[in-house]
N, C-alpha and C positions, 0 to 999 in steps of 0.2 A: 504494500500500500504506500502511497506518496507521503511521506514528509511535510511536503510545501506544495500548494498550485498559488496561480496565479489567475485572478476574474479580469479577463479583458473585457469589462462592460463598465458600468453605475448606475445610478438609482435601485429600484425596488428589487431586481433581479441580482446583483451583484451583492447586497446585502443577503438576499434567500441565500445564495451558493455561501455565502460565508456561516450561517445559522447552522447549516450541515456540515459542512466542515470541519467547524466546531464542533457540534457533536461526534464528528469521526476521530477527532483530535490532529487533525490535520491544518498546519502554521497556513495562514492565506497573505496572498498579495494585493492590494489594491492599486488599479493605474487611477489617474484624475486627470481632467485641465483645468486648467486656470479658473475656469467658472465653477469647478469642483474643490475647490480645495480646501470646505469647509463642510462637505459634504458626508451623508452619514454612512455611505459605505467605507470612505475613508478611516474614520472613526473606527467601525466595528473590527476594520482589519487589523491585521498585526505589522505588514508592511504596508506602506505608500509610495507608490512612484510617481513623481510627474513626468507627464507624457507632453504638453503641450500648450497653446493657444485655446480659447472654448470651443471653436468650429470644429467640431466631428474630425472634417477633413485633416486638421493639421495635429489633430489625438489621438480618438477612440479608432478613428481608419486608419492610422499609420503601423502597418506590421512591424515593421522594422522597429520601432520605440518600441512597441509590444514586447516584441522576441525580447530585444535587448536587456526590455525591464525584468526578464523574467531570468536571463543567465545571472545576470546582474546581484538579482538576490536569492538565486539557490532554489528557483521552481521547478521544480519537475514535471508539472505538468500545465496547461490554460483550461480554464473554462468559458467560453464564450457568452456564455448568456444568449438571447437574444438577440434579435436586431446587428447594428454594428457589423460584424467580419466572422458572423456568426455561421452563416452559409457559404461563403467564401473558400470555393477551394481553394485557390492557390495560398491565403493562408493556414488552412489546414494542410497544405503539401509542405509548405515552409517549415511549420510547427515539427512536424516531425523529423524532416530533413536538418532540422538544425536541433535533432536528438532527445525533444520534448514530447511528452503526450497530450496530443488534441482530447478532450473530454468530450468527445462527439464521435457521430460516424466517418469512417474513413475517406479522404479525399475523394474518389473514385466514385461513394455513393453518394454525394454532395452532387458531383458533377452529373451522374447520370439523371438526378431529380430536379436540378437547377433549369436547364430548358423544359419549358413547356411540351412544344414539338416532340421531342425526344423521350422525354418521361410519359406523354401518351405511348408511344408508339413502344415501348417496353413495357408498357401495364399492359398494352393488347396482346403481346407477345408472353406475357406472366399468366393468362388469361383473365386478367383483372376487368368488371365490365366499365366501358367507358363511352363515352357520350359519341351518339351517331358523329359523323363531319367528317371536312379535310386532312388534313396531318401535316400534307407540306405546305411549304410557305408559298403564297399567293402571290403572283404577279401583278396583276393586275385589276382596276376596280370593273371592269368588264367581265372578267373569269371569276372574279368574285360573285356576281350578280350569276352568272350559270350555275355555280358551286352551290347556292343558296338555294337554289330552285330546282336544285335535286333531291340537297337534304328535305326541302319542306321549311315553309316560315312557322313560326319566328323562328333566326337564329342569332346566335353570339358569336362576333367577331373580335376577337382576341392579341391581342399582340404577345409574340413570342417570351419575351420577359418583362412580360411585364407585372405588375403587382400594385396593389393598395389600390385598385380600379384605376390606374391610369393605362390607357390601350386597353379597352372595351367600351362598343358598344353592340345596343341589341337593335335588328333591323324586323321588322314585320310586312316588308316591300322590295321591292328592286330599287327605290329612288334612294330607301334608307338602307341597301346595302349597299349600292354605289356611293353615297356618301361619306358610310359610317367605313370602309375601308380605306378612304384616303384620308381621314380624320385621324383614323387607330393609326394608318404606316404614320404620319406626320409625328403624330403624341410619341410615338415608341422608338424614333428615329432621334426628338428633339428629348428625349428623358431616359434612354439608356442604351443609345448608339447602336442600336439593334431593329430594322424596319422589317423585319418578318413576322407576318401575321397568318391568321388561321379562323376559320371559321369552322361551329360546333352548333348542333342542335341548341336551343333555348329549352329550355324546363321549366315547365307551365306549374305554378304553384311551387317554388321548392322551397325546399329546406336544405339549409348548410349544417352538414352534422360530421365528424372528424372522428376516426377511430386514433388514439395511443399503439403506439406499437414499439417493444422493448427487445433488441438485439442483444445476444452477446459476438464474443470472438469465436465462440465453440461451435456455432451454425445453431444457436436455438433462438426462437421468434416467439413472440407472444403478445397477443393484443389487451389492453386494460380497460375492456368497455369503448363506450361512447362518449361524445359531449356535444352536443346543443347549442351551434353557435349562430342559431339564423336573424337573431335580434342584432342588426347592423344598421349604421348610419354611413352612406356611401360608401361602402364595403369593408368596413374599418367596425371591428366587433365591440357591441357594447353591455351584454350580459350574454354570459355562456352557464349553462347547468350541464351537469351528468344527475343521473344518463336523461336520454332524450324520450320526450312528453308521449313523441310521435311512433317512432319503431317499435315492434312486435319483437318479438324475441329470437323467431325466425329469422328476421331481415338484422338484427344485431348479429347473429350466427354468421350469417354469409358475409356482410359487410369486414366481419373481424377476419374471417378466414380469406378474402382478396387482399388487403391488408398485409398480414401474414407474408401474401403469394409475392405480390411486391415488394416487400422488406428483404426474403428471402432470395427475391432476382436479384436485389444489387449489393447482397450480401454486409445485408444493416446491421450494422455494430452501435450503440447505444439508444437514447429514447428520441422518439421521431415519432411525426403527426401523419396521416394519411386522410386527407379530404375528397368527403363527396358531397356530390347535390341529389339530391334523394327527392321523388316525385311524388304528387300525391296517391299514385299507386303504391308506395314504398319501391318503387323502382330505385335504382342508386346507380353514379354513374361518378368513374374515377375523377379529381379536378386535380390535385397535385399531389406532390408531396413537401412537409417541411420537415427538414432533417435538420433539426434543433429541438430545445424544448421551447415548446408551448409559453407564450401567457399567462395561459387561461389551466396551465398545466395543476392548479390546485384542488380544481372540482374534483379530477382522478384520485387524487393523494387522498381526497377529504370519503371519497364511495369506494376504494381498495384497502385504505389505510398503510399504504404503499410512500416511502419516499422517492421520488424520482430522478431528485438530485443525489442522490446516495450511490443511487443504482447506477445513475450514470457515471459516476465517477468509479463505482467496485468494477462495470464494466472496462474502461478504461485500465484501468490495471491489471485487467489480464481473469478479472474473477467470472466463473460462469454464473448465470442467473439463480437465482436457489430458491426456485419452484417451477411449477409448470402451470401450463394453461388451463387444468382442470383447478387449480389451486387457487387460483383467484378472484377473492367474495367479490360483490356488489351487493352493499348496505348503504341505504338510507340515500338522499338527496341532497346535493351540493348546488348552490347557485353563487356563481362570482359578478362582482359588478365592479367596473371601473373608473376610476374615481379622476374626472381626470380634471387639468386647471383648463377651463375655459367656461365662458358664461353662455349658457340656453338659451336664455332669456334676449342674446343679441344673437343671433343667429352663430353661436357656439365660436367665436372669435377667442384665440388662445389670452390666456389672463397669467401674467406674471408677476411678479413683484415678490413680497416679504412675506412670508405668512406668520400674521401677528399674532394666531391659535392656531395649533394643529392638535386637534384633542381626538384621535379616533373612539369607540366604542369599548367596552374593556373586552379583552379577548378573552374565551379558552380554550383554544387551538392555538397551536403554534406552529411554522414550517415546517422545523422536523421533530416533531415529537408525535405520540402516537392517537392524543388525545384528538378524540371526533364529538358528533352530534354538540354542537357551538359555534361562537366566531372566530374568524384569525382572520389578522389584520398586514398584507404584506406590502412593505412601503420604504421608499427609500430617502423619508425628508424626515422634518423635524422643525416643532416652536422655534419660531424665530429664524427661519433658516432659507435661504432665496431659493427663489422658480427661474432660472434661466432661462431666457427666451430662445437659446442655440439649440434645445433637445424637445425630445416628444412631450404631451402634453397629460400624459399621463404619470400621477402621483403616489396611489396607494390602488388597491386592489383589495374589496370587500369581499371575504369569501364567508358564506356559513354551509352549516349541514344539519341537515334536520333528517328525523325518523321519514319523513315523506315531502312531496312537492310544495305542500297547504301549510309544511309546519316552515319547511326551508323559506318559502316566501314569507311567512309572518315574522319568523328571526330577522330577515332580510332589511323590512321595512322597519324593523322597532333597531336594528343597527344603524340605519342611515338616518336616522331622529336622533340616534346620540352618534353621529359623529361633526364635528364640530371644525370647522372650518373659516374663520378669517383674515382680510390682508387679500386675498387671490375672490374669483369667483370659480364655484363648482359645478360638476354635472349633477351633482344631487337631487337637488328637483324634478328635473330630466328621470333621472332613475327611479324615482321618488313612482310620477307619473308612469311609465311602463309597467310596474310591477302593482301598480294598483287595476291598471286596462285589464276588463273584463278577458276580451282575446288571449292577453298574457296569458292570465290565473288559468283559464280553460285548457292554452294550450295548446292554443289552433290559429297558428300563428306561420310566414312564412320570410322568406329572407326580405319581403318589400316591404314589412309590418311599417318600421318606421316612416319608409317615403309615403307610405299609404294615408296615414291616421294622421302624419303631421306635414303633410305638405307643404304646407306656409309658413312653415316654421314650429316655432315651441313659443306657447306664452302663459302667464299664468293662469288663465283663463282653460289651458290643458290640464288643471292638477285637480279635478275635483273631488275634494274633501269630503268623507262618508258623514263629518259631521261638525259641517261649518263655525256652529256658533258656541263649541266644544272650545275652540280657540279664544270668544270673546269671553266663556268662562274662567279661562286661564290667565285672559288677562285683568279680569276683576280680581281672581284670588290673588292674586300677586299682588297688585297694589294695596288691598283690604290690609294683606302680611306686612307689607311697608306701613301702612298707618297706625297697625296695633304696636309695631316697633317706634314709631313715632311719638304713641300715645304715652308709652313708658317711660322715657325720657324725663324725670326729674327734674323740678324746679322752674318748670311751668306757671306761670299768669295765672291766677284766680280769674276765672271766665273768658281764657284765652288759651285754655289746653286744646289741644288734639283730641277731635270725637270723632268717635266710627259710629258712622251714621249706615242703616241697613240697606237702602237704596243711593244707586249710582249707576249711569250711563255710561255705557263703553262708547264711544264712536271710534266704528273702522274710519279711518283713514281713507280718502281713495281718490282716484285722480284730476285733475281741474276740479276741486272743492265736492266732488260727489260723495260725500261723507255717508256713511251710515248709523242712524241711532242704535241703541240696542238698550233700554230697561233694564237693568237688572237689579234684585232683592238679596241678599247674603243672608242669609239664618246660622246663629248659632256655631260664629269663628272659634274655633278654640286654638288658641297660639301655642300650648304646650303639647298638644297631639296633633299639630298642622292640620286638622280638618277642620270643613264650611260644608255647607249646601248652599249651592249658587244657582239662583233663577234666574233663569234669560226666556224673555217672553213665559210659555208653556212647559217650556223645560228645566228639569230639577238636574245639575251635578254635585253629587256627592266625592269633593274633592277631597284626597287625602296624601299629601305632602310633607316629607321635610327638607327637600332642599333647601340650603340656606340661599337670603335674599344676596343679589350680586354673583351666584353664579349660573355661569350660560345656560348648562344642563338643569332643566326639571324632572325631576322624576316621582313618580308616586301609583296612583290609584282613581279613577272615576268610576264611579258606581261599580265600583267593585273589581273595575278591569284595568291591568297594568298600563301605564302610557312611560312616553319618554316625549319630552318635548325641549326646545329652546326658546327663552325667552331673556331679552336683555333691555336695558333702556338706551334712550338715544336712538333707537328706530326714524325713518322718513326726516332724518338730520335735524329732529326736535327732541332738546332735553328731555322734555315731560313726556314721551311717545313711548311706549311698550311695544315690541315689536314680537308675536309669538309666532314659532313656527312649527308645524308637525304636518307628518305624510308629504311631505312638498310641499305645502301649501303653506303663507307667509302673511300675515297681516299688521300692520301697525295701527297701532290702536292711542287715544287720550281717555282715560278714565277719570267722570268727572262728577262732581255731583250736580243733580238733577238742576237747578237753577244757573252754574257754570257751562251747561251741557247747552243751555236755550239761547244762552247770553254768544257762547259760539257761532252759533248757528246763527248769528248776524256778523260775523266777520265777515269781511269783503274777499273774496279768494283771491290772491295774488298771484296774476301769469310769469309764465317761466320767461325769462328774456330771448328775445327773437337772436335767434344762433344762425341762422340762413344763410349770413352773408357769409359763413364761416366752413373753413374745410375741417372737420374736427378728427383726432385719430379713434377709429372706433376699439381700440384694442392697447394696450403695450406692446411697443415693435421699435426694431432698428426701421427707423425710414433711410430705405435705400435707394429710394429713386425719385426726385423731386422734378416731373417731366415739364412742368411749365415757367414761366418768365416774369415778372410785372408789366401788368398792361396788355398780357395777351389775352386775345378773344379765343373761346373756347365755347364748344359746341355740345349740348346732352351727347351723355355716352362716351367723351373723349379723357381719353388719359391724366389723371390729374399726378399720382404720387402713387409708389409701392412701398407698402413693407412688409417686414419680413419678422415672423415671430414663430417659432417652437416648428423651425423645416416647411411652411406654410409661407406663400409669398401673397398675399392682399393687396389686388390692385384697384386702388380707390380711381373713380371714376365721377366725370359732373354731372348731376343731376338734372340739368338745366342749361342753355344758354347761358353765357355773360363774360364778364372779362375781369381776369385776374387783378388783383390788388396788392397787397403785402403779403410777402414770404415770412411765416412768422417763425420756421422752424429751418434749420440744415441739415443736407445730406450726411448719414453717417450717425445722426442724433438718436439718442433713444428717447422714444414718446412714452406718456403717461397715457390713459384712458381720455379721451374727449381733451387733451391737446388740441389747441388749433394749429393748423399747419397752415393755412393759408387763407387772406380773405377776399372777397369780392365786391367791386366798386359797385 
């Protein structure tokens, strides 16, 4: 067994491989750049190398620093994580050539899974089932248009390597397969120097479901179930469960055993994914393979009780698997949700900055230890600690496991109410909202759920609340608990104390002055056993509390059923504003008494200041491209400014006629959220 490896990656993966590690008793490496070097894998490790500048390109991709960092201090072996140089054969060929062990499969089946082209045309040969179509690469958008109208529309046109849905689209015509094939060669030509493309049947209703599959060096193959990963927001997964809602136990059988058949073609040595699109017949049809771990690799670990990073690394060293395919349970329900920095609410634009709380949920599970049916929380940041704008935009990774699908979803939602995030904006509400949709819970659900439900985006007006006024209860009891702490306060005024009066108004909050009243009657606060009975209109909650006043997390009891909620003051950027949040949903609130509550309700609502003339940045980003001048006329639609944040480049564009004015910001600059960049005359 190794001594020492080294994690060529960072954030929340590079920390996992270190927790195993650790418990192997195995010394680790950490590489960093510059924008890492206060970072928590750094921390957890036992060494640190800097590798670099923050830009990927001149760090986490540069083999050579890698290699180097690793003779340098005594590793035997890398583990690549994810993402980064993680697929990369040529540095898995280096890795070994320069006497190291890759903790992954061998260069060889890297490369034969890495083209598209290629990896079909040896799953057909494996007898693996794969989607009707082409195989070789297309010349032309003319041959194209014959090809299509052989296979039968709709079909998917593909570019050879491409990935994260760049180079695909789906044509259901001739006009949109002549199109959609000089679009794919363009995109796949200008994003990975590579203009060969393919076209494949389309799969009506599908679902994206991925079989685990665990090589050793010995020639033994074994599949770890299923996982679930059709909930995607342009092709980019955003909640994966094991096992999956949809397959029969049958179609798991075959699905695992092609799996298997193609591991064993190209002679797979560690843990690796095999994707399919699976129909609503349970038809299934090969899409790739990733010979890496997984993401979403935790649902498995949480339904086998299986480490994966363990395994990958005993494989690595030479050890055989130590069990077989009849050996492997499937218990209980795992769903992961990932947690990433970017805000819903503006059309999911990445969010960077400080995180001024990172409080997750309390776990009990942990990466590699053996404890199941709980949370575990896998994350690679920390209180107080920056979101770089140069990396992906994802930060922690929610995972639980529950006895079944109904218990795993409700652990789910009652973790994402206590996990506690600000400084950045989250997908939480996002995830909040899915996992409450009916479709979700049932089940019946397919890779297009999200374009489907939320076409127009995400707004709060998506989250709804099984029990709206559940929140303006919460925010009465809060305040009542401030006034009874109030009232105690010694050395108060004869006829000028603090009285807790039974009635009081909540007004929500809400937007251009559309406030809402809400009555409510408190019966019978008791401050020493944190419970009230709070009336709102018709309805009675019996709330029962002792979180202390001033912290974010509430937790307790309503009528008898456990809650997790957050509540703070200084909501809607007003001192006196309670802002409570649960299930996704968010409301700021002024809790008032009944006579203050009327005397409001004649304030004159004051509008936001007119920003139009103004280019504002809707995000934090490097602006890297400021395309216009002072004094230039500019037309809707025309090119204003790029930037660039978390490998995403945002090209802001004018909304309107009119002509440039002051340049308020420079190329190279990094923007705050609603920054102006520029105004117009």
């Amino acid at each position: 067994m190794f001594k020492k490896i080294l994690i060529a990656n960072r954030g929340e993966i590079a920390c996992r491989v270190i927790k195993t590690a650790k418990k192997m008793g195995i010394a680790t490496v950490a590489v960093y750049s510059e924008a890492d070097k206060d970072a928590r894998h750094v921390e957890l490790a036992d060494e640190a190398v800097l590798l670099g500048p923050a830009p990927s390109r001149e760090s986490y991709l540069v083999a050579d620093k890698i290699i180097a960092a690793a003779k340098a201090t005594g590793a035997q072996a890398i583990h690549p994580g994810y993402g980064f140089l993680s697929e990369n054969e040529d540095f898995a060929r280096r890795v070994e050539e320069e006497g190291l062990v890759f903790i992954g499969p061998k260069h060889y089946s890297i490369a034969a899974m890495g083209d598209k082209i290629a990896s079909k045309k040896l799953a057909m040969e494996a007898g693996v089932s794969t989607i009707p179509g082409w195989n070789d690469a297309i010349e032309t958008p003319e041959r194209a248009v014959e090809i299509a109208r052989g296979i039968g529309y709709p079909v998917m046109i593909k570019a050879s390597a491409g990935g994260g849905g760049k180079g695909l689209r789906v044509a259901f015509n001739d006009k949109e397969a002549f199109e959609g094939f000089s679009s794919c060669r363009n995109e796949a030509r200008n994003s990975f120097g590579d203009d060969r493309v393919f076209i494949e049947k389309f799969v009506e209703s599908p679902r994206h479901i991925e079989i685990q599959v665990l090589g050793d060096g010995h020639g033994h193959v074994v599949y770890l179930h299923e996982r679930e990963c059709s909930i995607q927001r342009r092709h980019q997964k955003v909640i994966e469960e094991a096992p999956s809602p949809f397959i029969s136990d049958a179609t798991r059988q075959a699905m695992g055993a092609h799996a298997v058949a193609l591991a064993k073609a190209v002679k797979y040595q560690s843990a690796g994914t095999v994707e399919f699109v699976v129909g609503k017949d349970q038809s299934f049809y090969f899409l790739e393979m990733n010979t890496r771990l997984q993401v979403e690799h935790p649902v498995t670990e949480c339904i086998t009780g299986l480490d994966l990073v363990e395994l990958m690394i005993r494989v690595a060293a030479g050890e055989a698997l130590p069990f077989a395919q009849a050996d492997i349970p499937r218990q209980g329900w795992a769903i992961e949700c990932r947690i990433n920095a970017e805000d819903p609410f503006r059309g999911f634009l990445p969010s960077t900055g400080r995180l001024v709380r990172f409080v997750p949920p309390a776990t009990t599970m942990e990466a590699a230890s053996p404890e199941r049916l709980g949370v575990r929380v896998d994350t690679g940041v920390a209180e107080g600690g920056e979101i770089p704008m140069y990396y992906d935009s994802m930060i922690a990774k929610l995972i639980v496991h529950g006895s079944d699908r109904l218990d795993a979803i409700a652990k789910m939602r009652e973790a994402l109410n206590g996990f506690v995030i600000r400084g950045i904006s989250s997908n939480i509400p996002f995830q909040a909202a899915l996992l409450a949709h009916p479709l979700f819970v049932s089940g019946e659900f397919t890779t297009g759920f999200i374009a489907e439900h939320y076409a127009k985006g995400f707004s709060a007006a998506d989250v709804p609340h099984a029990d709206p006024l559940l929140l303006v209860a919460l925010a009465a009891f809060v305040r009542r608990k401030a006034r009874e702490r109030s009232a105690g306060i010694s050395g108060q005024l004869d006829g000028h104390g603090v009285k807790n009066l039974p009635d009081l108004v909540v007004v929500v909050l809400g937007k251009e002055g559309a406030h809402q009243h809400h009555p409510v009657r408190i019966d019978s606060f008791d401050a020493r056993s944190g419970e009230a009975t709070v009336h709102v209109g018709e309805r009675a909650y019996a709330i029962r509390s002792h979180s202390p006043l001033g912290s974010l997390l509430m937790q307790g009891s309503c009528n008898g059923r456990p809650f997790t909620a957050q509540v703070e003051r200084g909501g809607a950027k007003n001192p006196l504003a309670i802002r409570v949040a649960h299930d996704g949903t968010q409301i700021d609130t002024l809790v008032l008494l009944p006579r203050a509550a009327e005397l409001f309700k004649l304030m004159p609502h004051k509008a936001p200041p007119d920003l139009s003339r103004y280019l504002l940045s809707p995000m934090p980003g490097l602006l890297v491209e400021l395309a216009v001048q002072p004094g230039q006329k500019v037309l809707a639609g025309e090119r204003l400014a790029v930037i660039e944040a978390m490998k995403m480049e945002n090209i802001l564009i004018a909304t309107q006629d009119g002509t440039v004015g002051e340049l308020m910001a420079k190329k190279g600059e990094s923007l705050a959220v609603d920054q102006p960049i520029l105004s117009f005359q």
